[in-house]
C-alpha positions as CSV (number, residue, x, y, z in Angstrom):
1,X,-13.2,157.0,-117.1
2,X,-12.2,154.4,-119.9
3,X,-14.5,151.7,-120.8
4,X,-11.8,149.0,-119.6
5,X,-12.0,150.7,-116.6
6,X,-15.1,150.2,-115.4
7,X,-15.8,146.3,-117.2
8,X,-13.1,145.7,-114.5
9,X,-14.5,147.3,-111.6
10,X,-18.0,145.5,-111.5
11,X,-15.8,141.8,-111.0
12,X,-12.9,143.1,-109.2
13,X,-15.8,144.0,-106.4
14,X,-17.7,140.9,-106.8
15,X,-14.1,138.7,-106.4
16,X,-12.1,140.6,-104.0
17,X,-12.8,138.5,-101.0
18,X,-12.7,135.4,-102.6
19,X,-9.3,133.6,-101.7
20,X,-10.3,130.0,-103.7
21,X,-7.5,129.4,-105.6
22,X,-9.3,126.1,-107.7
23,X,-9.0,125.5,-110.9
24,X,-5.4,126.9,-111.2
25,X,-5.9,130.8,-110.4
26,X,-4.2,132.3,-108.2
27,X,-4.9,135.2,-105.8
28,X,-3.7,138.1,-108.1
29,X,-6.1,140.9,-109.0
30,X,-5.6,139.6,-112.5
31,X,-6.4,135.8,-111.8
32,X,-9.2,136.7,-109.3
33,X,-11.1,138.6,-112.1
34,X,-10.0,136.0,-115.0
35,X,-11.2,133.2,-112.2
36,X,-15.0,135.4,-112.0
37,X,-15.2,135.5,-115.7
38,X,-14.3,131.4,-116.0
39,X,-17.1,130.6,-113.7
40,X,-19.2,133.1,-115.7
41,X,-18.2,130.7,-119.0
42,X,-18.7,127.6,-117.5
43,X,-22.6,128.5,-116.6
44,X,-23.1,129.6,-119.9
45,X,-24.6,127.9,-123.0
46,X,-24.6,129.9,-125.6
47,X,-21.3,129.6,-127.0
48,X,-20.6,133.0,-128.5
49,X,-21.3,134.4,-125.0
50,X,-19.1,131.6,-123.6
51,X,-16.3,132.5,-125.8
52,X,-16.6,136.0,-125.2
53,X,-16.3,135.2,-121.5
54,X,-13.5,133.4,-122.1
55,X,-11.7,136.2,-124.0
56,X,-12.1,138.5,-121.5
57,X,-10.8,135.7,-119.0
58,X,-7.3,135.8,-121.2
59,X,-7.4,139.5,-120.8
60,X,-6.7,139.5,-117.0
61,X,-5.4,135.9,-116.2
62,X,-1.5,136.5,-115.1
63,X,-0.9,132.7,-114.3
64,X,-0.1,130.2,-116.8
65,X,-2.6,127.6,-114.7
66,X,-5.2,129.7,-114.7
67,X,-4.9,130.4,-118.6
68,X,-4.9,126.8,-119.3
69,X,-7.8,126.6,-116.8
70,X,-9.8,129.4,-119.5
71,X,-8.4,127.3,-122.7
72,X,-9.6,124.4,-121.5
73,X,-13.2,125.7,-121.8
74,X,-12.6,126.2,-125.6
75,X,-12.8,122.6,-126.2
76,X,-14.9,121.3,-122.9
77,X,-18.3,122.3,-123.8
78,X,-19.6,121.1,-120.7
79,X,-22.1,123.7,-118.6
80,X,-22.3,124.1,-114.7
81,X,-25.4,125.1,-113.0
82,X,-24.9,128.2,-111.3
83,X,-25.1,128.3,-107.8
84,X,-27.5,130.7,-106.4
85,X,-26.9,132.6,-103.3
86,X,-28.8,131.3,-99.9
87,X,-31.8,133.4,-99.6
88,X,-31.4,135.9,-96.3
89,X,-33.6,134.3,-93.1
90,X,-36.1,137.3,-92.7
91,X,-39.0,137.1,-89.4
92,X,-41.6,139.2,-88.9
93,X,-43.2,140.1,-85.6
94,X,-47.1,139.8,-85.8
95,X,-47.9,141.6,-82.5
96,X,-46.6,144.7,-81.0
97,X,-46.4,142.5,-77.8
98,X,-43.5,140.2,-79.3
99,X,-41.2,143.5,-79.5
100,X,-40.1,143.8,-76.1
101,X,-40.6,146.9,-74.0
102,X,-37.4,148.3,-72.0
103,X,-38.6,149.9,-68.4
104,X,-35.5,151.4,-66.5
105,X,-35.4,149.5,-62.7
106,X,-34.8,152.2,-59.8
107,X,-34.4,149.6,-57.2
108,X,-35.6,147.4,-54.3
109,X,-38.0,149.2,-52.3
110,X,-37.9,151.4,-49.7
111,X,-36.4,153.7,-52.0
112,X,-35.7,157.6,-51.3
113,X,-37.8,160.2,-53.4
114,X,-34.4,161.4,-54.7
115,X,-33.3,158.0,-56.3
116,X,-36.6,157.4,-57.6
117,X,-36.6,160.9,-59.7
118,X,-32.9,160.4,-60.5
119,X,-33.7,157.4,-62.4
120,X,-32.7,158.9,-66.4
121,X,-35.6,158.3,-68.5
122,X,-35.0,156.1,-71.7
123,X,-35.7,157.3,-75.3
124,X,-36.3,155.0,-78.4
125,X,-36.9,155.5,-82.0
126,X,-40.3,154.1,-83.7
127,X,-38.3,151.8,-85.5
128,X,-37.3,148.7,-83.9
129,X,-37.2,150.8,-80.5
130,X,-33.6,150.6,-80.4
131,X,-33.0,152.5,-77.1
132,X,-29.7,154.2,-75.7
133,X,-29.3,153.4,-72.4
134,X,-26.7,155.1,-70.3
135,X,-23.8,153.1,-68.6
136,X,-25.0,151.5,-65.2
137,X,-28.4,151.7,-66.3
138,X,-30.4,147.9,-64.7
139,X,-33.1,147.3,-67.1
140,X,-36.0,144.8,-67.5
141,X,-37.6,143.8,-70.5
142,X,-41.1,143.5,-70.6
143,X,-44.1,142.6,-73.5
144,X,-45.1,145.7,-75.1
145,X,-48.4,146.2,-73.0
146,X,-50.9,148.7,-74.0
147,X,-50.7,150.2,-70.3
148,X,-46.8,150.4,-71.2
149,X,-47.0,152.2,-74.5
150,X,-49.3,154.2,-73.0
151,X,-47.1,154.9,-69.9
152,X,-45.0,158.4,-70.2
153,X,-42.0,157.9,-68.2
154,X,-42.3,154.1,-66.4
155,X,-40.0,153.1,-64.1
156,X,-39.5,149.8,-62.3
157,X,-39.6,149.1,-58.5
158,X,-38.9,145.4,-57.2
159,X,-41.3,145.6,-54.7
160,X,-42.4,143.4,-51.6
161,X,-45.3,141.4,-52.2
162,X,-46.1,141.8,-48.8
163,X,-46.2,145.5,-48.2
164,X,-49.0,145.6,-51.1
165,X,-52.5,147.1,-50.4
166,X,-54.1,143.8,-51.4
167,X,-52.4,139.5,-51.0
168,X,-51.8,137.7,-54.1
169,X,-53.0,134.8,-55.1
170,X,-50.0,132.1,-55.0
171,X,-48.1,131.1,-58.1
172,X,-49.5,128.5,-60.5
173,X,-46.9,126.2,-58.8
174,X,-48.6,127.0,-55.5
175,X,-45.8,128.4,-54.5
176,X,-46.2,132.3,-52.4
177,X,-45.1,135.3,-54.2
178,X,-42.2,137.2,-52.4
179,X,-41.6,139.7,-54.6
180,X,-43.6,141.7,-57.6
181,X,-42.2,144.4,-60.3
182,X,-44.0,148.0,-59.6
183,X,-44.2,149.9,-62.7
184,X,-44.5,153.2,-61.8
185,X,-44.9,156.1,-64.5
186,X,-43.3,159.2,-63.7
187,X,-45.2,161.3,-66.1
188,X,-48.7,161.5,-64.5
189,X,-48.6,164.2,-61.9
190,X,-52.8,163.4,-60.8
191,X,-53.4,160.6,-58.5
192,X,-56.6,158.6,-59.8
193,X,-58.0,157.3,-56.7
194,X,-60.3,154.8,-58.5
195,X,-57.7,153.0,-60.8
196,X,-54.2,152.1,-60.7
197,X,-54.0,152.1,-64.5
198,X,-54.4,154.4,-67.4
């Protein structure tokens, strides 16, 4: 691989979506590179290095515009800031709870025995807990609850708040509840007859 080769790869990449045609350039391979190294010029102060930039400019520029756009530099001395890219917007969860927890939902109660166990049971990675769910699957999302992460195989039931062992207190609004979500975890074959929750 030649040398010219590859001192025209590393702009060709860096210029091959751009589509401004300012300053005279036009949107040949030629004048995109010529265009990268007249920006590079115009932020520089050292003039050596500027007219280096420049030369290497003339060496790819196919347009007469865009070469009078480079010669112009050789006698306009004056310097551009350069622009710096916008810094990416990165967020960082600080609770496991803020990463939402995916439950599968088998239904509205009464269910059959058979629909409850034909439910397919969801998989995630560690990271991110990106989950593949198959097609048709109803899902709710939940906070990432110890009892959940500690669940084996959970699955939701909307559930009448009537048919539970024990009344709920009404809503903060006053309001009665009608309905509740059961989560219901598949993987513990013993019944605990002192706790509902592990």
């Amino acid at each position: 691989m030649s040398l010219q080769f590859m001192r025209c790869v590393v702009p060709s990449k860096q210029v091959g979506y751009q589509k401004d045609d300012s300053a005279g350039f036009g949107e040949s391979v030629g004048d995109r590179i010529a265009r990268y190294y007249w920006q590079l010029a115009r932020q520089q102060r050292d003039l050596a290095q500027r007219s280096r930039l420049i030369a290497q400019g003339l060496r790819f520029v196919g347009s007469a515009s865009g070469r009078q756009a480079l010669e112009k530099l050789l006698t306009d001395f004056t310097v551009v800031p350069a622009v710096n890219q916008p810094r990416l917007p990165l967020y960082r969860l600080d609770t496991a709870e803020e990463v939402p927890y995916l439950v599968p939902v088998a239904g509205t109660a009464p269910l059959t025995a058979t629909a409850f166990q034909q439910v397919p049971r969801l998989s995630c990675t560690e990271v991110f807990r990106v989950v593949a769910v198959p097609q048709g699957m109803s899902l709710v999302a939940l906070p990432a609850w110890q009892v959940l992460l500690n669940a084996v195989d959970p699955v939701a039931i909307l559930w009448p708040a009537a048919d539970l062992p024990a009344e709920l207190p009404p809503s903060p609004e006053g309001l009665p509840i009608p309905q509740v979500l059961l989560i219901v975890d598949r993987g513990l074959a013993e019944w605990n007859r002192d706790r509902y929750l592990y």
